[in-house]
Structures are given as structure tokens and as C-alpha cells.
C-alpha atoms as a printed R data frame, in Angstrom:
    type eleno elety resid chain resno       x       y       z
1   ATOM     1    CA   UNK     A     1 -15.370  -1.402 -41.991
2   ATOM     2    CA   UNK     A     2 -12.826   0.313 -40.331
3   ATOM     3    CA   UNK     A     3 -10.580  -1.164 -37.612
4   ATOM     4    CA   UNK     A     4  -9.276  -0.198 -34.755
5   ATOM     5    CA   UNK     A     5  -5.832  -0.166 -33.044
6   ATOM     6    CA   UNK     A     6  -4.651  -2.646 -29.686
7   ATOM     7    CA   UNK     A     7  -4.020  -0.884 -27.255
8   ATOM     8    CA   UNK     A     8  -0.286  -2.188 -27.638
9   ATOM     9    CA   UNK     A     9  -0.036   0.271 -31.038
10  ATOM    10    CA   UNK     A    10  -0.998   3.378 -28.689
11  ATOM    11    CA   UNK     A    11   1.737   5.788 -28.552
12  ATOM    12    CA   UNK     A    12   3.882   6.224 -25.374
13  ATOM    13    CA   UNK     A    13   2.216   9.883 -25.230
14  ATOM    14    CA   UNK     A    14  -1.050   8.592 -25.020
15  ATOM    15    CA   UNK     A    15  -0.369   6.295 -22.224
16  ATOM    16    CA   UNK     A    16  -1.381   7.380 -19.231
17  ATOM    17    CA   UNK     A    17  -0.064   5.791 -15.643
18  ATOM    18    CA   UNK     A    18  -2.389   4.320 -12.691
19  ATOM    19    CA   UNK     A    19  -0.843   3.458  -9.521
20  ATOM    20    CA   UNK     A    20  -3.613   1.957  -7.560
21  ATOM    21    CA   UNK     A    21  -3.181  -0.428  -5.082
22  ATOM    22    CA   UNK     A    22  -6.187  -3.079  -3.456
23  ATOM    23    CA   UNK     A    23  -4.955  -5.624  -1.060
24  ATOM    24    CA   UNK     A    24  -7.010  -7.636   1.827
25  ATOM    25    CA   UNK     A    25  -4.800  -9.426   4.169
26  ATOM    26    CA   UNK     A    26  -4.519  -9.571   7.825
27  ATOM    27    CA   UNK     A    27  -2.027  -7.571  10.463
28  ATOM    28    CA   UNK     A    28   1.043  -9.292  11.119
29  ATOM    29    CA   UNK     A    29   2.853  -7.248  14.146
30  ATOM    30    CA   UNK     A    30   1.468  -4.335  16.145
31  ATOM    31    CA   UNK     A    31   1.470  -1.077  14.234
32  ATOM    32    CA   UNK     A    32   4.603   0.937  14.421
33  ATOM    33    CA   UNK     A    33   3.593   4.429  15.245
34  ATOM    34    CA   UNK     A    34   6.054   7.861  14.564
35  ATOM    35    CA   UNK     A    35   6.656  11.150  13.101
36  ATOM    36    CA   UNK     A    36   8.443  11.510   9.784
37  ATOM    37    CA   UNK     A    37  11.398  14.051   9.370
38  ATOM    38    CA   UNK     A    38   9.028  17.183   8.778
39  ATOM    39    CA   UNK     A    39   6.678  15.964  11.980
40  ATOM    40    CA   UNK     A    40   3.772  14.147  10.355
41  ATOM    41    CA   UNK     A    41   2.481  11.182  11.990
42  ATOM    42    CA   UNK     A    42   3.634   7.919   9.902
43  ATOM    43    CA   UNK     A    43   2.162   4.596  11.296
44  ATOM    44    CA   UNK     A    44   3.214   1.189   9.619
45  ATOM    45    CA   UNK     A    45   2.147  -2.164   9.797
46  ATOM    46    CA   UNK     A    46   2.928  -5.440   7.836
47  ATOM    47    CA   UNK     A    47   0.090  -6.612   6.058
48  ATOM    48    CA   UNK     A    48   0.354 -10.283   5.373
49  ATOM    49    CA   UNK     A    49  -1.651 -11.237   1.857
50  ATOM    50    CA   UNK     A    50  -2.460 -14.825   1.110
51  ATOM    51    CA   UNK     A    51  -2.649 -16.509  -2.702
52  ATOM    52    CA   UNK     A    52  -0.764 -18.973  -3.256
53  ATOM    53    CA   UNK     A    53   1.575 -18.224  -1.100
54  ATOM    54    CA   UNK     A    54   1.984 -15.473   1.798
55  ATOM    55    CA   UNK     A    55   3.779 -12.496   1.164
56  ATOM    56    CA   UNK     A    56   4.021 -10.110   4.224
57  ATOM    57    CA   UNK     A    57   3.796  -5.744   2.655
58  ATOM    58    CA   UNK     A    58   5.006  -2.703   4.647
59  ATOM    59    CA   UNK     A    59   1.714  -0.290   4.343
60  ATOM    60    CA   UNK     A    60   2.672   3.259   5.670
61  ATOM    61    CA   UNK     A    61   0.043   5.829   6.437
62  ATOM    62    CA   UNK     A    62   0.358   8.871   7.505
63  ATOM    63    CA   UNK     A    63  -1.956  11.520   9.481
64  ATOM    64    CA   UNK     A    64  -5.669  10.996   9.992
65  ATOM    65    CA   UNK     A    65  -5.033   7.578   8.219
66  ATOM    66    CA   UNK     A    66  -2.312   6.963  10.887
67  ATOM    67    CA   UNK     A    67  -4.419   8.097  13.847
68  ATOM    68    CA   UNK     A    68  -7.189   5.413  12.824
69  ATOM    69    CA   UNK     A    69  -4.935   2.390  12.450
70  ATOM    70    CA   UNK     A    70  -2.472   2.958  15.184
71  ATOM    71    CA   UNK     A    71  -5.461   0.999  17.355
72  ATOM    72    CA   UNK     A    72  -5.549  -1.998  14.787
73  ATOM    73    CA   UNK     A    73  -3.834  -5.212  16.226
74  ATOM    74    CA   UNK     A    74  -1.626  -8.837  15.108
75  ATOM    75    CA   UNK     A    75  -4.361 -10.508  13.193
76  ATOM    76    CA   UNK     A    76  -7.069  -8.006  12.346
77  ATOM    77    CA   UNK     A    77  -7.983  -8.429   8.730
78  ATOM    78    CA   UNK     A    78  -8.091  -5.483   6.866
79  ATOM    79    CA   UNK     A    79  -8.430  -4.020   3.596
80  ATOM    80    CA   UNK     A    80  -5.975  -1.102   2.243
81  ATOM    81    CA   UNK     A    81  -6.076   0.952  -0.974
82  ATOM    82    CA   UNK     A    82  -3.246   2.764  -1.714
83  ATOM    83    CA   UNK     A    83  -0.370   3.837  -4.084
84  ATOM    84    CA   UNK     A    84   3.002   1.285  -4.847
85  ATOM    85    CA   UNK     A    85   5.908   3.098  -3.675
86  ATOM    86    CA   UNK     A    86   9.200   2.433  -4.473
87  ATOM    87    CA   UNK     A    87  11.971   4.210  -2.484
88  ATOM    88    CA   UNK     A    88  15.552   3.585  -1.672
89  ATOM    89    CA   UNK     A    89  16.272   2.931   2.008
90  ATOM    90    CA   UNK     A    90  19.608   2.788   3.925
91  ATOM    91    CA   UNK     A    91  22.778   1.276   2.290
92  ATOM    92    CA   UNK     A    92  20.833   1.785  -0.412
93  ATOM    93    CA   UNK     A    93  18.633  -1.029  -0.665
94  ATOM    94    CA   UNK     A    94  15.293  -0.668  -2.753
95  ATOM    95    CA   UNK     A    95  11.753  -1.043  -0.650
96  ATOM    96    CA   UNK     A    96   8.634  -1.458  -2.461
97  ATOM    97    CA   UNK     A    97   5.491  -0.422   0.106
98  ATOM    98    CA   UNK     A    98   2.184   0.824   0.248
99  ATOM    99    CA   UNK     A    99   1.352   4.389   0.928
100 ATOM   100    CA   UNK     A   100  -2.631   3.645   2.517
101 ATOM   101    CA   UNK     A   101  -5.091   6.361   1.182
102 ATOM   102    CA   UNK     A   102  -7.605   4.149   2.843
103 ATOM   103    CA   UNK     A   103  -7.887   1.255   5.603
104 ATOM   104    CA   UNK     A   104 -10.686  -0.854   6.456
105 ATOM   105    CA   UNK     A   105 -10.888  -2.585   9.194
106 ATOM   106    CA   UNK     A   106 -13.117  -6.194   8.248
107 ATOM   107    CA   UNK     A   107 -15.567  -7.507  10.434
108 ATOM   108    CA   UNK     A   108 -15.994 -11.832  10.480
């Protein structure tokens, strides 16, 4: 009978990346809305997810995604899938976020 490799032999070539990110929460401050440096529409909200413990994430979205949650309000729950993003900011400080592909607003 022939066996077959773990996934842990796989070569690093063979690995492929997924950056997908699903997170429910609800709106912790009124949405930010502005224009990045080449004039797209960026809005941002904090999205505060609780486990076992509440951690508040920066979700940006941008255009047609921005136009539909620049309405949404402090404590509408929501769901948001979207890419992890890791920039550097000023002073240069690293910020993980969300970049929203989509955002659901959830009904009670």
C-alpha cells in the first residue's frame, strides 16, 4: 500500500498562500469616511469581535464597498470578509487591518 505525504513534507514551491479573512462583530465608532492619496473613496470603521475576549479591528473599504457602509452606525453587527493587511504607518509603526471585499449588515 502506498502512503502518502503530510502536508508538512510538501515543498515550499508547492505551497500556495490564502489570505482570507471572516469576522462577525459589531461597529464600535461611526464610520470614518475619505479619499485616499490617488482619490478613491476609503471608509473605515472599528469592528469590535468577541471570543474570549474583545479585540476591536480597523476594516478599510474602499469604493462601492465604502459607499454602502458609510451609512452603518456604533453597534450595528456586521459581518466582513476580507484580506489581512499588514502595512507600516507613521513613525513607522506596523498596523494589521482588514481590507473588506464584502460587508453585511446582520439583522436580530
Amino acid at each position: 500500500m502506498e502512503s502518502q505525504k503530510a502536508s508538512s513534507d510538501a515543498s515550499p514551491e508547492s505551497n500556495c498562500d490564502v489570505n482570507f479573512a471572516f469576522l462577525t462583530g459589531t461597529v464600535s465608532a461611526d464610520i470614518d469616511v475619505g479619499t485616499t492619496g490617488q482619490g478613491s473613496k476609503c471608509a473605515t470603521m472599528l469592528l469590535r469581535v468577541d471570543q474570549k475576549r474583545s479585540i476591536i479591528v480597523r476594516v478599510n473599504a474602499y469604493e462601492r464597498t465604502a459607499d454602502y457602509i458609510e451609512d452603518f452606525s456604533e453597534g450595528d453587527r456586521v459581518m466582513v470578509r476580507g484580506e489581512l493587511i499588514t502595512r507600516l504607518a507613521r513613525g513607522g509603526v506596523s498596523v494589521t487591518e482588514i481590507k473588506a471585499h464584502v460587508v453585511s449588515r446582520l439583522t436580530a
